[in-house]
C-alpha positions as CSV (number, residue, x, y, z in Angstrom):
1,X,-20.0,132.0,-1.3
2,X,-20.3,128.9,-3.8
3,X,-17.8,126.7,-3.2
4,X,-16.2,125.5,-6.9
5,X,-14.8,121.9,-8.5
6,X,-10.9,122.1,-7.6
7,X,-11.1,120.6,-11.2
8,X,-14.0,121.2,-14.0
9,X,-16.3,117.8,-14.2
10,X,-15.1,116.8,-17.4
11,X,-11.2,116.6,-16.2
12,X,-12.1,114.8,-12.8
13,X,-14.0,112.4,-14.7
14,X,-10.7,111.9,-16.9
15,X,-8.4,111.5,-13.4
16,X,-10.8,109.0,-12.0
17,X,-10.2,106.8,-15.3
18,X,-6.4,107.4,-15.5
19,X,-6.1,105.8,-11.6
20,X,-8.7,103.3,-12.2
21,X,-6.7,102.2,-15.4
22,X,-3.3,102.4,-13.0
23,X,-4.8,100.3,-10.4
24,X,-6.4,97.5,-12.7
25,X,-2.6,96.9,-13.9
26,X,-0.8,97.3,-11.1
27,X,-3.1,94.6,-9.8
28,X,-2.8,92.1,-12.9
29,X,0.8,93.3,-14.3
30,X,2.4,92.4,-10.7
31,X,6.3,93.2,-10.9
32,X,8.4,89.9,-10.5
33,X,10.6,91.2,-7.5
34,X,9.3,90.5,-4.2
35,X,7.8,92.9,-2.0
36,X,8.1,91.9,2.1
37,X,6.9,93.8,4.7
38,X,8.9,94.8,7.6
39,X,8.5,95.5,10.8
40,X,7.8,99.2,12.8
41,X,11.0,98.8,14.5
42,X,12.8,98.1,11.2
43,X,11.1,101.0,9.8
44,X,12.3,102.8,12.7
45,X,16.0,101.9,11.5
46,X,15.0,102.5,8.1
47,X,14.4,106.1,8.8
48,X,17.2,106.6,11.1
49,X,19.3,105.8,7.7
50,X,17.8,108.1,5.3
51,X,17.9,110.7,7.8
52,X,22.0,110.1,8.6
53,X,22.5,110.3,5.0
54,X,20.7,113.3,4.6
55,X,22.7,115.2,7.0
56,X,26.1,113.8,5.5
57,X,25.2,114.8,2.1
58,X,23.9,118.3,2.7
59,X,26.4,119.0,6.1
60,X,29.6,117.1,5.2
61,X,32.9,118.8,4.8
62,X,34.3,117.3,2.1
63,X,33.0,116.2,-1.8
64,X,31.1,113.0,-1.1
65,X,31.4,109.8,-3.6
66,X,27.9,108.3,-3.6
67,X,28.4,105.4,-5.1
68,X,31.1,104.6,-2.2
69,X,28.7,106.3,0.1
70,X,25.7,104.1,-0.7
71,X,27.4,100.9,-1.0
72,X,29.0,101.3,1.7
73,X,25.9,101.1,3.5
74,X,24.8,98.0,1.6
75,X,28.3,96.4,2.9
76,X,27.7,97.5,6.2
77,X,23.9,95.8,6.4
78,X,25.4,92.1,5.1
79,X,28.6,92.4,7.3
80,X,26.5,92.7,10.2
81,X,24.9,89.5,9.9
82,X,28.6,87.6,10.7
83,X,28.6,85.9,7.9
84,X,31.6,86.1,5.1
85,X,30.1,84.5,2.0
86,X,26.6,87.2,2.2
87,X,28.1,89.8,0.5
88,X,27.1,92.7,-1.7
89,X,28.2,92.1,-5.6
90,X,29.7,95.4,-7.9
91,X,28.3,95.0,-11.6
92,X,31.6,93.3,-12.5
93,X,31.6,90.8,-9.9
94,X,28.0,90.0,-10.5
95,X,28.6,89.4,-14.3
96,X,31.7,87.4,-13.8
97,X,29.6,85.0,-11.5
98,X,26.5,85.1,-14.3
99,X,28.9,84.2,-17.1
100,X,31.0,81.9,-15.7
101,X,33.5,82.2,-18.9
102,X,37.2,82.9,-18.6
103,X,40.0,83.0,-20.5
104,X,43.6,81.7,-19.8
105,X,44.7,84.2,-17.2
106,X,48.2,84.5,-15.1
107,X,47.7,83.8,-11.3
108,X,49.1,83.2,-8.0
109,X,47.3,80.4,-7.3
110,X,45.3,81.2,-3.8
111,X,41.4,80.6,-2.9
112,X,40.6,83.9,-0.8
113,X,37.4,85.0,1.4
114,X,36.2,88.1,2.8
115,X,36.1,87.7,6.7
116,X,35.7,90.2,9.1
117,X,36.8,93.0,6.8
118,X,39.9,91.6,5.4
119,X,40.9,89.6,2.7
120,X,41.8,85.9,3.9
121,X,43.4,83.4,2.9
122,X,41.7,79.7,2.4
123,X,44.5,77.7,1.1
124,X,47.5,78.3,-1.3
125,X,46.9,75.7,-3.7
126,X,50.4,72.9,-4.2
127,X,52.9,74.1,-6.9
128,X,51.2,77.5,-7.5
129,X,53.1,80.7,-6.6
130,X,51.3,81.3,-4.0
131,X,52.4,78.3,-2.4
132,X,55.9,77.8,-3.1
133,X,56.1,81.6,-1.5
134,X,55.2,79.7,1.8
135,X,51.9,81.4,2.2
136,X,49.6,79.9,4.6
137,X,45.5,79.6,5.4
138,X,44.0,82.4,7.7
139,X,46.7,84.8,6.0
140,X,45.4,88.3,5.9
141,X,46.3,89.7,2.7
142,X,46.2,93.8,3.8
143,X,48.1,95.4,0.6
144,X,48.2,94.3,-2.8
145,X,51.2,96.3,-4.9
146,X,50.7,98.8,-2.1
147,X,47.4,99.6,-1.9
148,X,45.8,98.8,1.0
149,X,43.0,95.8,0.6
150,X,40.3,98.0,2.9
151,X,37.5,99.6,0.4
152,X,38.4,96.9,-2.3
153,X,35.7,94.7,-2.9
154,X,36.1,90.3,-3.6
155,X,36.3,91.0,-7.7
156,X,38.7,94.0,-7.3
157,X,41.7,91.7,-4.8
158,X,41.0,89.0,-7.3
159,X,41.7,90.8,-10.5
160,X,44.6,92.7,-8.8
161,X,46.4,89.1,-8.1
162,X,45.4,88.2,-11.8
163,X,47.6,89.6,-14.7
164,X,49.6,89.2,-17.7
165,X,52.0,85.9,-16.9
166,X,55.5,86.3,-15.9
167,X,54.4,89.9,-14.3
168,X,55.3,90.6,-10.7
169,X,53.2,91.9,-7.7
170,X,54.0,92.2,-4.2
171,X,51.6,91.7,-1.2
172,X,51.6,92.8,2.4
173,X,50.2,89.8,4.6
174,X,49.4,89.6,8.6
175,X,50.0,86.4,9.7
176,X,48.6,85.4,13.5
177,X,51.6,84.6,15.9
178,X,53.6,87.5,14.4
179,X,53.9,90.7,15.4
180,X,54.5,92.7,12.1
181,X,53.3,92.5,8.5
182,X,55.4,90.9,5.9
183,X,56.1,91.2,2.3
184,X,55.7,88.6,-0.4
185,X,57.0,89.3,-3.8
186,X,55.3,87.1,-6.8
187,X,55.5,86.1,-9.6
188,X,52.1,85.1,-12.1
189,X,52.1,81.9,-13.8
190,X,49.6,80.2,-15.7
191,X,47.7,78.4,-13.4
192,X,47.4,74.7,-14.1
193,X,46.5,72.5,-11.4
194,X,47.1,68.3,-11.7
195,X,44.1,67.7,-9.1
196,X,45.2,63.8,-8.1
197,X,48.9,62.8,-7.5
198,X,48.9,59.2,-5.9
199,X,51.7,56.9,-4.6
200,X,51.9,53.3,-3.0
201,X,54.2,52.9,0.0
202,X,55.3,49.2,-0.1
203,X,56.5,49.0,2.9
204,X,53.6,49.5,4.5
205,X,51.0,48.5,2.1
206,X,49.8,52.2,1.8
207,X,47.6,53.5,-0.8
208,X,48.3,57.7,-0.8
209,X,46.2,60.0,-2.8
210,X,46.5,63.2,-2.5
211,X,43.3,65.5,-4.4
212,X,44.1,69.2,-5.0
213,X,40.7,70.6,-5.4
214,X,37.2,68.9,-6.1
215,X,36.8,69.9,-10.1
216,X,36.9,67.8,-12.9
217,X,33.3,66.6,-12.9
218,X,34.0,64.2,-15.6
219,X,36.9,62.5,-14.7
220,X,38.4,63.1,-11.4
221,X,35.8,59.9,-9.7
222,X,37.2,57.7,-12.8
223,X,40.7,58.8,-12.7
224,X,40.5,58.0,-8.4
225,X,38.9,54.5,-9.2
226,X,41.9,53.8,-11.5
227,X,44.9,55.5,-9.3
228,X,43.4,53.1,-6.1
229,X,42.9,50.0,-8.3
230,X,46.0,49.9,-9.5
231,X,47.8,50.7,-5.9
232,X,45.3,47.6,-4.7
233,X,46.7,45.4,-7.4
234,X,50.3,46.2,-5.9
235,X,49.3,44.7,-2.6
236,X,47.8,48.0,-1.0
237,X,46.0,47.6,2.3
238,X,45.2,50.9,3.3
239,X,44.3,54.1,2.0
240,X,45.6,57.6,3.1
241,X,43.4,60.2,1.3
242,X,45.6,64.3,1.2
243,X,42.9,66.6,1.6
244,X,45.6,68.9,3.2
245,X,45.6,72.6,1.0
246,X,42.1,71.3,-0.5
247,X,39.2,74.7,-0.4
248,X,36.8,72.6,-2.6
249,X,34.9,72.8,-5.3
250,X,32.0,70.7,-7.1
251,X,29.4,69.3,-4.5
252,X,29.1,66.2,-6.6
253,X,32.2,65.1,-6.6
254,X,32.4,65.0,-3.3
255,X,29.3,63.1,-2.6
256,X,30.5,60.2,-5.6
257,X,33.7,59.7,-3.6
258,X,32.0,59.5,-0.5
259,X,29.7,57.1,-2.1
260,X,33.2,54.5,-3.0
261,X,33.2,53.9,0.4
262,X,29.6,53.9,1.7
263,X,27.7,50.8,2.3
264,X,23.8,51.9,0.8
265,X,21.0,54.4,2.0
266,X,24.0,56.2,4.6
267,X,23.6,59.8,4.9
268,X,26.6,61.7,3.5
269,X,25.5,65.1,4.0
270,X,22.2,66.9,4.7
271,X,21.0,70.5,3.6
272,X,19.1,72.9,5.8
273,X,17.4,76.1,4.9
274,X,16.3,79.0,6.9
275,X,15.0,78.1,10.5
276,X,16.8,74.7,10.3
277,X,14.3,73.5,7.8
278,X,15.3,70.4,5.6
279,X,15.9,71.1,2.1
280,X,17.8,67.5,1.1
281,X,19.4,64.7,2.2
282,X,22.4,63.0,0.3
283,X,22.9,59.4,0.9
284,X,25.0,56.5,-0.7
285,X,23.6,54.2,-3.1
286,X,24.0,51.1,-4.3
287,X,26.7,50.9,-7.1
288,X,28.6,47.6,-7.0
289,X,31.6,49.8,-6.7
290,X,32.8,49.9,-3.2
291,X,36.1,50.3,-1.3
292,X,36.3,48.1,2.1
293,X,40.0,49.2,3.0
294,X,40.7,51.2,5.8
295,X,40.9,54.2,5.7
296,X,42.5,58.1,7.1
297,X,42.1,61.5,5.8
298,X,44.6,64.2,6.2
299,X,42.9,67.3,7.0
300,X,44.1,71.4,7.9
301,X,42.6,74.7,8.4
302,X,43.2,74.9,4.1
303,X,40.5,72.2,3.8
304,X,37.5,73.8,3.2
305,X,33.6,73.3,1.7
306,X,33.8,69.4,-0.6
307,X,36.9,68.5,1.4
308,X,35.1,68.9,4.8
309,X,31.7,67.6,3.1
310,X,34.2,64.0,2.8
311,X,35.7,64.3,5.9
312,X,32.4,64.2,8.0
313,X,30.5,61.9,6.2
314,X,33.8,59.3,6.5
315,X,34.3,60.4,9.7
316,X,30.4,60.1,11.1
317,X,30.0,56.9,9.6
318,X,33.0,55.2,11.6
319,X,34.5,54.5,7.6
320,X,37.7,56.6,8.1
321,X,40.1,58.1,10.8
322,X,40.8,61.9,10.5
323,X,44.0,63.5,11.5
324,X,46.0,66.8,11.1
325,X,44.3,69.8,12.3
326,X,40.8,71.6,12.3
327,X,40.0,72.2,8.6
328,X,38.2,75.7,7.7
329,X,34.3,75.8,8.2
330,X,32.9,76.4,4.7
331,X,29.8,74.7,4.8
332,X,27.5,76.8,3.5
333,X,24.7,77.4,-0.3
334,X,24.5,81.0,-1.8
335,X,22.4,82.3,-3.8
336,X,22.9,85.3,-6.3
337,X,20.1,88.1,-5.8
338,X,19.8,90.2,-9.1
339,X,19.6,94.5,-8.2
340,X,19.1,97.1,-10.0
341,X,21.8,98.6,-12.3
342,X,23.6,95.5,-13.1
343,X,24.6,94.7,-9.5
344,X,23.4,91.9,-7.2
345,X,24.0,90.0,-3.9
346,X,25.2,87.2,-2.6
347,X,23.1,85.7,0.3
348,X,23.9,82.4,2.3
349,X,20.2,80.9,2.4
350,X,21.3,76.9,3.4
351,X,24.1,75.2,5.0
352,X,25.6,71.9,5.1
353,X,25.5,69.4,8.1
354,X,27.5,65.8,8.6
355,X,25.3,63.0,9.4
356,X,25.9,63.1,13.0
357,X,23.9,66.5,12.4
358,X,26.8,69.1,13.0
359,X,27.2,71.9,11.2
360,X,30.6,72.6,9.2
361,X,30.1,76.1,8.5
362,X,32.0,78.3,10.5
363,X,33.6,75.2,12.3
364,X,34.6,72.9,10.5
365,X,35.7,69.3,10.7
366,X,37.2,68.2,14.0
367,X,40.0,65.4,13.7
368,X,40.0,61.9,15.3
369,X,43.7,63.0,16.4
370,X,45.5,66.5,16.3
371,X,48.7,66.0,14.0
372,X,50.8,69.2,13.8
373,X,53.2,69.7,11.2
374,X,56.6,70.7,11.5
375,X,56.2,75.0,12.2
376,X,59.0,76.8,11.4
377,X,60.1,79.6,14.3
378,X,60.1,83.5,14.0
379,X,63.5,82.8,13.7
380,X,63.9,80.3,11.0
381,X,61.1,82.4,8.8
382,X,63.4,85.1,9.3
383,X,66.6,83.7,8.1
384,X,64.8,82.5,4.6
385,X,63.5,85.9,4.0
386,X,67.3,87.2,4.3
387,X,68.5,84.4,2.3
388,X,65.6,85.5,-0.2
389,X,66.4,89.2,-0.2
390,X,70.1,89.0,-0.8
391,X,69.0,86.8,-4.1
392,X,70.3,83.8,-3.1
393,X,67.8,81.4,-2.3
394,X,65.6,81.2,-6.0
395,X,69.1,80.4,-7.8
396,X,70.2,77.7,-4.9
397,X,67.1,76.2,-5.6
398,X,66.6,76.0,-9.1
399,X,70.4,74.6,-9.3
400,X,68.8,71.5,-7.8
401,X,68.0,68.7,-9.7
402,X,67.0,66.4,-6.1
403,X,66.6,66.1,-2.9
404,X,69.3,64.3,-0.7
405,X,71.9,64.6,1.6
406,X,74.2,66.4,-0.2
407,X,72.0,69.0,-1.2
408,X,70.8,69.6,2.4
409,X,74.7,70.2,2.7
410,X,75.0,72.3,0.5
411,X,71.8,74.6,1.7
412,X,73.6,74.4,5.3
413,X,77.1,75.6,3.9
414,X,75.2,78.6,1.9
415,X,73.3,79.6,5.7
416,X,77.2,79.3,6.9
417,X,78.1,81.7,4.3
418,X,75.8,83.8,5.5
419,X,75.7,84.0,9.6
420,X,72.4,82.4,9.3
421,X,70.8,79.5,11.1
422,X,67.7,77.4,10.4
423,X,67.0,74.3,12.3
424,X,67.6,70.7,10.9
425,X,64.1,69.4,11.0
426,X,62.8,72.8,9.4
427,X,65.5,72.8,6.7
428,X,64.7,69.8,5.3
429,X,61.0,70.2,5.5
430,X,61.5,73.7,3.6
431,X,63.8,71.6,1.0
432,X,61.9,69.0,0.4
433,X,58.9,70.7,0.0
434,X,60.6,73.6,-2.5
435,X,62.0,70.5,-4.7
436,X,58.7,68.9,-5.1
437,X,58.5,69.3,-8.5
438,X,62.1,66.9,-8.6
439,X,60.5,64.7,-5.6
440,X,56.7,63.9,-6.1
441,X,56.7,61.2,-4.0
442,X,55.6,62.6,-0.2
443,X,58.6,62.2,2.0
444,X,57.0,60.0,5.3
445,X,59.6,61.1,8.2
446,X,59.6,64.6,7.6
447,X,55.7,64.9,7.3
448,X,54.7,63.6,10.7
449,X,50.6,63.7,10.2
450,X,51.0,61.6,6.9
451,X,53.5,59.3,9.0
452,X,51.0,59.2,12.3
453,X,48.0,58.8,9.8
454,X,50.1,55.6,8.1
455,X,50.9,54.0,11.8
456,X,47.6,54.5,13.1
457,X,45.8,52.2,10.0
458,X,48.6,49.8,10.6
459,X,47.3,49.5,14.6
């Protein structure tokens, strides 16, 4: 029996021309995305996935969400590398990070990161909210108006602490050393942040600045050149830089301070790529502007990323003394990776290293000498809250008008009033630091790494 043409001669002819056509522009229109290959045992893995979600959708009990479903397995795959900052990006998140335009917005004033599942807290940021409600760095924020933090995503915590100002919300918060969860109620303000405060100490010829955040590309080098100059011309000696409660900010500004005190052609900070490849090498130039004065930098686990970039290159270079504690360990470039349907990710492809050649991220800046601040006890934490809850401690404190002895009185006799106790050294730290917006000036005997940071320039 003759065996016939699956498809008539004319019409085969026809097929052989459509896939010739198909494979002369897929060979000169190449798509722009990349295409890798990977490896049998990834493929392996690859297989093993589709497979697991097969089963789930056609075998699980209950209605599936798969959107939740699918990007929860996009999460999974960038958590598993251990690192915070590589991180899957919802189509809002994305376009807020492609835009880069905001409006006024009310705040609480608190950099945040995603580690290890949970929200966590870089640094509360002076006179914000967030700060004056005593929160601290590595806080884990678990509940935000009580919803629990778990399957939110980076934008979604953000824009929940974001809101009309004057509007309240409350957030649950683990701290390390105590044994239960806490609340914090807040209030959103209209975040404005004066980024240098500066004050000479006569007595011992001290220069302090103290720089909230690196931003202000324009003006913040300027406005520091002025604030020291003029503390010089009162007979300053030495220089105390605050980088205490500092997360960052603009790479160039920290590498045009580091540059005031830099004789030329030092390294201040090197980037590597993948497989510890150089990518660039920062060093100091040769401006006539330079600072010879000693000087110490105030560091704690809420300096992160530009602060720490300062710290080391000071530090490595032998042009500055650190003290306080071990700052945070964000040293590290990301780059935003377009997907498809409006989403994208963020993926940590470089990372910053001191001129000694250690790497900051993940460990940050080591101090020339451990300086702990005054810690208030389980005990003394709890005695505020109290005070706080019956509604007595906001309206004690906005009666104030300064800080002195007869206010700390005062506090004491309203703890009396209450059966409750806080100790001396804690009070007035709490006071001081509540009323700073009556007492800019840094108070030297109740913030002992300021005060060791001041003796040890003067030895």
């Amino acid at each position: 029996m003759e065996n016939k043409p699956l498809f008539p001669r004319h019409l085969e002819r026809l097929l052989w021309l459509v896939a010739c056509i198909l494979l002369f522009v897929a060979f000169v229109f190449k798509p722009e995305t990349k295409a890798f290959a990977i490896s049998l045992e990834a493929e392996k893995y690859l297989q093993n996935l589709h497979e697991a979600i097969s089963f789930v959708q056609n075998d699980f009990v209950d209605p599936i969400d798969e959107k939740k479903l699918y990007t929860g397995a996009i999460q999974g795959t960038l958590q598993s590398l251990g690192d915070p900052h590589t991180r899957f990006l919802d189509r809002e998140e994305f376009n807020e990070l492609q835009n880069e335009t905001k409006g006024s917005f009310g705040g609480i004033g608190v950099e945040v990161t995603y580690i290890d599942q949970a929200f966590v807290i870089v640094s509360p940021i002076e006179g914000t909210p967030a700060w004056k409600a005593g929160l601290l760095p590595q806080d884990r924020i678990i509940e935000i108006n009580q919803k629990s933090t778990k399957f939110l995503s980076l934008s979604d915590s953000i824009n929940m602490m974001r809101g009309e100002i004057g509007s309240s919300l409350s957030m649950k918060i683990e701290r390390k050393g105590l044994k239960e969860p806490f609340i914090v109620n807040l209030v959103r303000e209209l975040i404005k942040i004066q980024y240098l405060k500066g004050f000479y100490f006569p007595g011992s010829s001290t220069s302090y600045i103290k720089l909230a955040q690196f931003m202000g590309r324009d003006t913040t080098t300027k406005e520091f050149t002025e604030l020291l100059d003029s503390h010089i011309k009162l007979g300053a000696k030495h220089l105390v830089l605050d980088l205490r409660m500092n997360p960052g900010g603009l790479l160039d500004l920290a590498i045009q301070l580091s540059d005031l005190f830099l004789p030329e052609n030092l390294e201040i900070v090197s980037v590597k790529g993948k497989n510890g490849i150089l990518v660039r090498s920062f060093k100091s130039s040769g401006q006539s502007k330079k600072y010879k004065l000693p000087v110490a930098i105030l560091l704690n686990s809420g300096s992160a990323s530009a602060s720490e970039i300062l710290a080391g290159a000071l530090q490595d270079n032998k042009r500055a003394i650190v003290l306080g504690n071990q700052s945070f360990g964000k040293g590290s470039v990301q780059s935003i990776f377009p997907l498809s349907h409006g989403t994208g990710i963020a993926v940590t492809i470089q990372k910053y290293y001191t001129p000694s050649g250690k790497s900051i991220h993940g460990k940050g800046i080591t101090p020339d000498k451990v300086v702990n601040s005054l810690i208030a006890s389980d005990d003394d934490n709890l005695a505020l809250t109290k005070l706080q809850k019956k509604n007595k401690l906001r309206p004690f404190l906005s009666a104030q008008t300064k800080f002195d002895e007869t206010t700390v009185s005062d506090f004491k006799n309203l703890l009396k009033e209450e059966n409750l106790t806080v100790d001396d050294a804690i009070l007035r730290t709490f006071l001081y630091s509540e009323l700073r917006s009556v007492n800019p000036a840094p108070n030297v005997e109740l913030d002992l790494p300021l005060k060791e940071a001041i003796k040890s320039l003067k030895e």
